[in-house]
N, C-alpha and C positions, 0 to 999 in steps of 0.2 A: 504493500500500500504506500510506504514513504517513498518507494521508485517512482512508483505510478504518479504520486503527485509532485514527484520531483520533472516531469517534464516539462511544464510551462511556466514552473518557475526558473527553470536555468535556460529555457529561450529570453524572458527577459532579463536574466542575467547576462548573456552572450548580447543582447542588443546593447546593453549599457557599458559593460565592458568595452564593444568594439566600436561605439561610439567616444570614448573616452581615449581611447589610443587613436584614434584618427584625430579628435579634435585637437591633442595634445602634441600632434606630430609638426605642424605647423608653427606652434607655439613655441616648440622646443630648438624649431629653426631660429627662428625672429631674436628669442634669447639670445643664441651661442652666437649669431650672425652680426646684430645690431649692438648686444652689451655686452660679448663675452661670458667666460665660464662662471662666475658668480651668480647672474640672472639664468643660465645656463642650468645649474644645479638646481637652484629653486624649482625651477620649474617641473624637474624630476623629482624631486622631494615634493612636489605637492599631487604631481600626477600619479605617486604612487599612494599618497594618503586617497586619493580619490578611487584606486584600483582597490584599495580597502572598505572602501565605501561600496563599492558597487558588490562585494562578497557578503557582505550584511543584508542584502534581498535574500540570502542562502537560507539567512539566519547563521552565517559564522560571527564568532564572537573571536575577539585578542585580547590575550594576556601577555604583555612584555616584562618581565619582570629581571630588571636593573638596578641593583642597590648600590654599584658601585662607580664613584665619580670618576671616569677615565678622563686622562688629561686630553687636552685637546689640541696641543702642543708637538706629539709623538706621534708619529707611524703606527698603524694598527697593523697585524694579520690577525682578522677574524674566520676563524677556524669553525665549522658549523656541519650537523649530521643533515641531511637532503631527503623530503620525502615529496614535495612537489614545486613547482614553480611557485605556490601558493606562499612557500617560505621568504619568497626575495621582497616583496612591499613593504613587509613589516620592516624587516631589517634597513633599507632604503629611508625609509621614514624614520624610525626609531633612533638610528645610530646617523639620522643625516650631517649632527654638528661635527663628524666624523670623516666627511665625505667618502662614504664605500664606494668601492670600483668593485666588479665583480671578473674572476675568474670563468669563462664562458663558453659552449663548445663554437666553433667557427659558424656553423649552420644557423645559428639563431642572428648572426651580422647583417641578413639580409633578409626582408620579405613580411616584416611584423613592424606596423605603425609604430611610432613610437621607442618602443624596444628594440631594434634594431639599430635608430638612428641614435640614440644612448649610448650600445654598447659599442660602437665604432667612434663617437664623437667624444664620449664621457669617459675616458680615460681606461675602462675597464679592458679585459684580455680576451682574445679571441683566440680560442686553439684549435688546430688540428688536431685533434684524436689519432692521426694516419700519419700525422707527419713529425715524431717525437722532436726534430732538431728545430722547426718552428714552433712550436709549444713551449720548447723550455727558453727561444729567443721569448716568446711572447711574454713567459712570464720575466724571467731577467729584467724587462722592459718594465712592466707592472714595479718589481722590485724595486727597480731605479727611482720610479716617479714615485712613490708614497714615500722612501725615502730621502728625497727632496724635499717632499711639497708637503711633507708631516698630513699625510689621509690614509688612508684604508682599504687594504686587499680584505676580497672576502673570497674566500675556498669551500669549495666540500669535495674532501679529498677521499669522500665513501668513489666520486666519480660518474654515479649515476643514482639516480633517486632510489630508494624506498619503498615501493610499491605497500607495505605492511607496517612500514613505522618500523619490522625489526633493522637495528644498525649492522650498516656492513664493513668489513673490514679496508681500513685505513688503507688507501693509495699516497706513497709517502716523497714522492717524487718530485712532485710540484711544490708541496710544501716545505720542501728543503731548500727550493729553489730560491724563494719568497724570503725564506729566513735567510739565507747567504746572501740575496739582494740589500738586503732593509736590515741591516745589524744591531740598530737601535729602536725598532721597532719592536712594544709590546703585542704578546699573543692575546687573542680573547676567545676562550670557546666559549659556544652558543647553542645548547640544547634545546631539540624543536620537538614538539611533541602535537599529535594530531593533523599536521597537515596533511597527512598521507589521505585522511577520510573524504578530504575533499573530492578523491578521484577515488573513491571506494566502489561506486560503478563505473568506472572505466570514463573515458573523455567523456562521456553525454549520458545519461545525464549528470548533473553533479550531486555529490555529497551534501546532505541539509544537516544544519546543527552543528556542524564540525567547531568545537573550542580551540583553539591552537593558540600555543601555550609555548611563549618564550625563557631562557632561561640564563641572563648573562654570565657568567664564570668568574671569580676573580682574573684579572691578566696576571701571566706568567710573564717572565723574561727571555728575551731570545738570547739563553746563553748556556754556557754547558755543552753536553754530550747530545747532540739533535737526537740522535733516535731515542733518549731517553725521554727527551723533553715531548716529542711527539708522542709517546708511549702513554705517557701523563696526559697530556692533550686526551688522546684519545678516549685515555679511562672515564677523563671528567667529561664527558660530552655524552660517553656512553652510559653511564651512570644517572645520569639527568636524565635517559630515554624512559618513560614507567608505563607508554599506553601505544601499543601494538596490538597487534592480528595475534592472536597464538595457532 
């Protein structure tokens, strides 16, 4: 019955959704064109509070829950488990005095209003999945800029979402990368809990009711023995997971 009546509410979800990325795709020109990256970012930080909005017709509810004052001064690498695209607005929004860049596969650079013209314009990584020597340039690249310009890599080094909320094992390759880029860059993991239910029937319809539930981590320091430090990483991100498919 909650399927069945999930059909014409995720058609007006998808109308407002992809009117919100077309409207915003224009807008996001004009910014980065006429005032540069400041007006630029705002306007991704507001167009993704608005992508959050439009998840509330679902009946999703957000919990971000951040008790600690990250400086805003230092490089981040935000470190985070994947269970659907549903996880990037909040964080985008949440952490925007931060300005995240996202780690991203190359496919998504092109072809989606908005989101695409972001992740090619807005500083974030595009990789090859095929091509490991351009991925790890890409990220390098990544590394270089947030350790410059004191913002924010965000990775999920599961590598591919979550279909169940269960956590999968740590891809540690990229995030080694990030860390040897950005030397002074604090880590932050980020436990995400429920986004998976969004897509608990599959693309169409969607998930109703989904709570998704954030969970900042103290930051660690990027220093030490890497695979320790990632190992740690990991445990805290995994430990935060408590609401999966069994």
């Amino acid at each position: 019955m909650l399927k069945l009546f999930s059909y014409p509410i995720t058609l007006l979800y998808f109308i407002c959704f992809g009117l919100t990325l077309v409207i915003f795709h224009p807008i996001q020109w004009i910014c980065l064109n006429l005032f540069g990256y400041t007006a630029h970012k705002a306007s991704v930080s507001i167009l993704n509070w608005f992508l959050m909005r439009c998840t509330n017709l679902l009946g999703t509810r957000y919990r971000f829950e951040n008790p600690i004052k990250i400086p805003t001064d230092k490089p981040l690498i935000i470190v985070t488990n994947h269970q659907s695209m549903y996880d990037i607005p909040p964080i985008i929004w949440h952490m925007r005095q931060h300005h995240p860049k996202f780690v991203s596969k190359i496919e998504l650079g092109k072809g989606i209003p908005s989101v695409s013209y972001n992740l090619r314009h807005g500083g974030s990584a595009l990789i090859d999945r095929k091509d490991p020597k351009q991925s790890i340039a890409a990220l390098q690249e990544l590394g270089s800029y947030i350790e410059e310009h004191a913002r924010s890599a965000v990775i999920f080094p599961e590598g591919t979402r979550s279909r169940t909320g269960v956590p999968k094992p740590f891809r540690t390759t990229g995030l080694k990368v990030l860390m040897k880029q950005a030397p002074s860059a604090l880590i932050v993991p980020i436990s995400i809990n429920n986004s998976w239910k969004m897509l608990r029937f599959g693309q169409f319809p969607m998930g109703l009711g989904s709570f998704i539930k954030f969970k900042v981590h103290p930051p660690l320091e990027n220093s030490g023995d890497a695979d320790q430090l990632i190992k740690k990483i990991e445990e805290t991100i995994t430990n935060g997971i408590t609401e999966f498919k069994k």
